[in-house]
N, C-alpha and C positions, 0 to 999 in steps of 0.2 A: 460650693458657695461662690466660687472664682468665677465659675460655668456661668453662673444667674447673671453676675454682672457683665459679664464678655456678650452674655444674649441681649441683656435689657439694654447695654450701649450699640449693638449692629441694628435693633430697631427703632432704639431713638434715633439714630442715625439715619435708617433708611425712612423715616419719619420728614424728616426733615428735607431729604432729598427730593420726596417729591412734591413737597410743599412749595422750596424754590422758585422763583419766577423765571422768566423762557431763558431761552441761551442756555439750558441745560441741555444735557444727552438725552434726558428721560430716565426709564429705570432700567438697572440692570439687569443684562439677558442672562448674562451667568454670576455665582458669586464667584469668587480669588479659587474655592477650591474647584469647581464645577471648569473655571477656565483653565486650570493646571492641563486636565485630563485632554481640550480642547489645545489647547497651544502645543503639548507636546506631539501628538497625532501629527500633525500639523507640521512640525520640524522633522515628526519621520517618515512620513510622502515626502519630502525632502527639505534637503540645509536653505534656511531662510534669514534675510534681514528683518528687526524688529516691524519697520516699515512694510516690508514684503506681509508676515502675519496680519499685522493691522490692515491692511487694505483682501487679504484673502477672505479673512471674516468677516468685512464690509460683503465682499463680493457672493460668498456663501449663503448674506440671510439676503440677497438681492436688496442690499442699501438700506434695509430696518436696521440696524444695527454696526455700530463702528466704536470698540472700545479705544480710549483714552491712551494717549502713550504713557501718561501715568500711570495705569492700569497693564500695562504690557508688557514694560522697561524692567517693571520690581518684581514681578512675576517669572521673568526671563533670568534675573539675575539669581532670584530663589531655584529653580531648575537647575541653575548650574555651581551652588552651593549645593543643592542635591546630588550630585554628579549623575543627574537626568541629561545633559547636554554641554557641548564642547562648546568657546567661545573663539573662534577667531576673528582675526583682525583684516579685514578687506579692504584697505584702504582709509577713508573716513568714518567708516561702517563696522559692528560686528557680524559676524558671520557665524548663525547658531546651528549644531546639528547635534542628532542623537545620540545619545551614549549607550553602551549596554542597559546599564544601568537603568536605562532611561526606558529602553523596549522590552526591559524585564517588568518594569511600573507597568508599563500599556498591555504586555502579557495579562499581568497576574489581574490586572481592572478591565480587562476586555469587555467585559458587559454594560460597565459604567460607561466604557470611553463611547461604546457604540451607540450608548443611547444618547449621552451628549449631541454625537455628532448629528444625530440623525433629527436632533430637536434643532440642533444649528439648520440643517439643510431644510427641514418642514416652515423654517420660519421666512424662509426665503420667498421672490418672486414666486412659486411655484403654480400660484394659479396663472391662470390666462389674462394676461392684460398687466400683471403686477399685483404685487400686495398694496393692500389698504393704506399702510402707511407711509409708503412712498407716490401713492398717487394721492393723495391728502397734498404733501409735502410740494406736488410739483401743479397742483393744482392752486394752493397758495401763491407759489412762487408767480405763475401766470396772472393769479389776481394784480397781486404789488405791482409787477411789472408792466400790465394793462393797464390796470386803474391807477397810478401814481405817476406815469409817465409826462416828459415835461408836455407834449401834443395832443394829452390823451382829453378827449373833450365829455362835456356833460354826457351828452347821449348816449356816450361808450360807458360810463361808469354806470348810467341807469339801466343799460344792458346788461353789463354785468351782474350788476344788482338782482336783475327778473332773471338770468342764469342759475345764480347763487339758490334763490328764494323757489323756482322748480325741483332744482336735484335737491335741497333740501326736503322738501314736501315730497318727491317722488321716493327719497331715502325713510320718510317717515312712516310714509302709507305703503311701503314693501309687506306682501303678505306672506 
């Protein structure tokens, strides 16, 4: 009975997520337990700062994807409540590395971890040119900053404009 409710609230939840308006992440590439498998991996190709992880699986799905340091921090600390991972102190920094414990989990889930990783590494730049959603992202970027600029004049934005309105049509009529 516990189970229905714990389900019915992660999809009212995820419901609601991407309903949201912008300034969000989007949706998430892995859930809490799917990124366990991933972050630990991660710590034992070698000892990292939370920072360090967060920007490697940025770099992994080639910039689709960048979880949350809320999403990273409590995760990291459940790990080492697990005694999956050591914490030390580096300064202003903690400095996380694997425990037995922790590459006995990755042993005994080996199949799990390796499909993980390999959905992280497939979601990446991996075609030619970039993924979809970071050439979306930086083709926006080019609009804003074209067309919004303080010099930027009429006849630039209506170029733009017949830009925009071909790659649409030639995106449409792809056979």
């Amino acid at each position: 009975m516990f189970h229905f409710f714990r389900g019915h609230h992660r999809l009212h939840h995820e419901h609601h997520h991407h309903q949201r308006g912008g300034g969000g992440r989007g949706p998430k590439m892995f859930d809490s337990g799917a990124m366990r498998y991933v972050v630990l991996q991660l710590i034992a190709d070698k000892p990292r700062h939370g920072y360090e992880i967060i920007k490697e699986l940025e770099t992994l799905t080639g910039g689709s994807y960048s979880p949350s340091p809320g999403a990273i921090y409590p995760l990291l600390s459940m790990l080492a409540d697990m005694g999956h991972v050591d914490i030390v102190k580096d300064g202003n920094k903690k400095l996380y590395s694997v425990l037995a414990d922790g590459l006995a989990f990755l042993d005994a889930n080996r199949a799990m971890v390796d499909a993980y990783m390999a959905r992280l590494s497939c979601s990446g730049g991996a075609e030619e040119g970039g993924d979809l959603r970071s050439l979306m992202h930086a083709l926006k970027e080019a609009v804003i900053s074209r067309g919004r600029g303080p010099r930027t004049t009429r006849e630039q934005v209506d170029a733009i404009r017949a830009i925009l309105k071909r790659a649409t049509d030639d995106i449409i009529n792809l056979s």
